[in-house]
C-alpha positions, 0 to 999 in steps of 0.5 A: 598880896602882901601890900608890901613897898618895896623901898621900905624893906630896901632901905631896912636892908641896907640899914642892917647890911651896913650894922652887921658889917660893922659888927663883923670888922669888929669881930675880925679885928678882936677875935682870933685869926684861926677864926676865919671869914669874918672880914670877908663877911663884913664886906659881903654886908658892906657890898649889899647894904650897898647894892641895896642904897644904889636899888632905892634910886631906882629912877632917879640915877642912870639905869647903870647905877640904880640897878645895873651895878646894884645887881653885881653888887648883890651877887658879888656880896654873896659870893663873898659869903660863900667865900666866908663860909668856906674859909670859916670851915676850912674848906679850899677855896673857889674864888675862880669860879665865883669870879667866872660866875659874877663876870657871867651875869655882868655879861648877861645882865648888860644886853637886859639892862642897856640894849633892852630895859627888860627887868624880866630877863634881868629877874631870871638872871639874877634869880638863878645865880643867886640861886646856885649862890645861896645853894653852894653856901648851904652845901658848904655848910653841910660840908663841915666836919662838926655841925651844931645847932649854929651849922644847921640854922645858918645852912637852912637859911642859905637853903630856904633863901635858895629855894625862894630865889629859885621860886622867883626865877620859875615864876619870872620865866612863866609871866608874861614879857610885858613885865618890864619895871620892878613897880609892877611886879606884884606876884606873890614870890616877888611880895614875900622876897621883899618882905624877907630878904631884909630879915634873912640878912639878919637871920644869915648874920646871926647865924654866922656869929653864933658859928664864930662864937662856938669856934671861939669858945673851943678854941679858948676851952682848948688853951685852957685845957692844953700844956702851953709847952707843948699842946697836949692835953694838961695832967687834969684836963687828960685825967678829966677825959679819960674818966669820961673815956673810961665811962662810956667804954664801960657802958658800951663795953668796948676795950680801951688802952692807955699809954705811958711815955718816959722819956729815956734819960732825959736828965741826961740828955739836959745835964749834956746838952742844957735846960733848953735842949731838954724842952726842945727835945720834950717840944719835937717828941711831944709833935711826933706823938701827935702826928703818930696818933689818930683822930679819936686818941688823946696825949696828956702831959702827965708830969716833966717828960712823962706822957700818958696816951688814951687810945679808945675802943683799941685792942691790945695789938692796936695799941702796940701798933701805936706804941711803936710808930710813936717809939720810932718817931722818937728815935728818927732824928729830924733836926739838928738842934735836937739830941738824939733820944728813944722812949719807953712805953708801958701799955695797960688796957682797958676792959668793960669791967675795969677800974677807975682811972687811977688803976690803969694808970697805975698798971701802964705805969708798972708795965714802963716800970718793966721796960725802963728796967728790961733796957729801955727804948722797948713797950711792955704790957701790964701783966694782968688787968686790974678788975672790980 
């Protein structure tokens, strides 16, 4: 036994749902919009510290207000998390089966809470879809693309929570029907969910703005990294990553390849059409390349119309494979503000044994050296590899 009043945690639960829905509109409002869920968070806080007041009147307000809508109200505040991580992560949304759901419990709560005042049936309803709640918001979790510490920490509290949620339901159903107010029930899960339920609404926001922040960071590392032009990677930022490319192809001795890019006649293509047809010209090709490329290879503006391409762990043939489909988007015209134009490619690869950066660009740079001088619109490999 815990000796814990329940009113207490109540009113601290609604105190801090209200703080961090505060907070979380705040965020909304200031951080960028590719960061996602951070309004439906905040009203996800805003409908539990509401749930929570309306659960303090208990027996003071009609049964409707003090625990029929309370409990909707809960459930709805985490669906709306649920929603908030998958919008976070990218992931489809579900809102029709969170509506079905929420609209299910409604539909069973009612006969619990006005046909027959039985707060055991209302504790196994609500304890097991706030179980399938909290468990789809750790599976959503899980489901990310890139999880870190803030994933991991956040995922775990949705799935303890899930686990005490279902530990309530378990023992809910075992008890005696005689259960019939919420004062009484002092078992031991009941003790524990009241004593941490405030705190895993803290836990679970700290959670999601650390998420938030480490989104933000890489998003802010990635402008400053990328040419405001066109989105690839800046000549120092590339050079930067291909160093450490380079480094651990050596130590895992894997081969690489890079790509140097020259647009062909780009003088030309500006003295004919203009300035502004020229940047649009380096604008469609620079998104043709980054479409033609995977998920692991990097583009780099090295200079004007010159770009470099990094395509780790590529054999020699997989490079010209890239190359090509590269040097085919340029040439499919796709817009009608956009002149036509072709590209040249020089190929160097990389090997366990090879130098530095500076000398296989310098062979990638021979090799578009030999194609601009072999006709142009054509990809030549660099004739030896420079070694140790």
């Amino acid at each position: 036994m815990l000796g814990v009043e329940p009113r207490s945690f109540i009113v601290i639960s609604a105190a801090f749902g209200m703080l961090w829905a505060f907070i979380f509109f705040v965020l909304h409002s200031s951080f960028p919009r590719e960061i996602r869920g951070l309004a439906r968070w905040g009203w996800a806080c805003t409908m539990m510290a509401a749930g929570a007041v309306l659960f303090a009147t208990y027996g003071a307000l009609p049964v409707f207000l003090s625990s029929f809508v309370p409990n909707l109200l809960v459930a709805a505040g985490v669906a709306a998390m649920q929603g908030s991580v998958r919008a976070f992560g990218g992931l489809p949304r579900r809102d029709g089966p969170l509506a079905l759901l929420l609209g299910f419990t409604a539909l069973a709560m009612f006969p619990a809470t006005f046909l027959d005042d039985d707060y055991r049936s209302r504790l196994i309803i609500m304890s097991s879809v706030l179980t399938l709640l909290f468990g789809a918001c750790a599976v959503a979790i899980y489901r990310f693309q890139q999880k870190g510490f803030a994933e991991r920490f956040t995922g775990g509290v949705f799935a303890a929570t899930a686990c005490i949620m279902l530990a309530r339901c378990l023992i809910a159903i075992s008890q005696s029907p005689s259960l019939t107010r919420p004062q009484i029930d002092a078992t031991p899960v009941h003790q524990v969910y009241m004593a941490t339920f405030s705190f895993s609404i803290v836990a679970l926001s700290v959670g999601f703005l650390l998420m938030a922040n480490r989104q933000l960071h890489r998003k802010l590392e990635s402008l400053a990294m990328r040419d405001k032009q066109t989105g690839v990677y800046r000549r120092d930022a590339f050079l930067a990553l291909l160093d450490r490319e380079i480094a651990e192809s050596r130590s895992g001795k894997r081969s690489m390849s890079v790509l140097m890019i020259d647009l062909d006649d780009f003088r030309a293509i500006n003295e004919q059409h203009g300035q502004q047809a020229g940047d649009r010209v380096i604008d469609d090709f620079s998104a043709k390349a980054r479409q033609s490329l995977r998920r692991n290879d990097a583009i780099g503006r090295y200079g004007g119309d010159e770009f470099l391409v990094m395509l780790p762990d590529t054999s020699a043939e997989g490079a010209q494979a890239v190359g090509q489909r590269i040097m085919d988007a340029a040439a499919e015209v796709r817009r009608d503000d956009v002149p036509a134009y072709t590209v040249s490619i020089g190929i160097a690869r990389l090997e366990a044994e090879r130098e530095d950066a500076g000398a296989i660009i310098e062979a990638a740079d021979k090799a578009l050296h030999a194609a601009r001088k072999a006709g142009r619109s054509r990809i030549e490999f660099a004739a030896e590899p420079v070694r140790r």
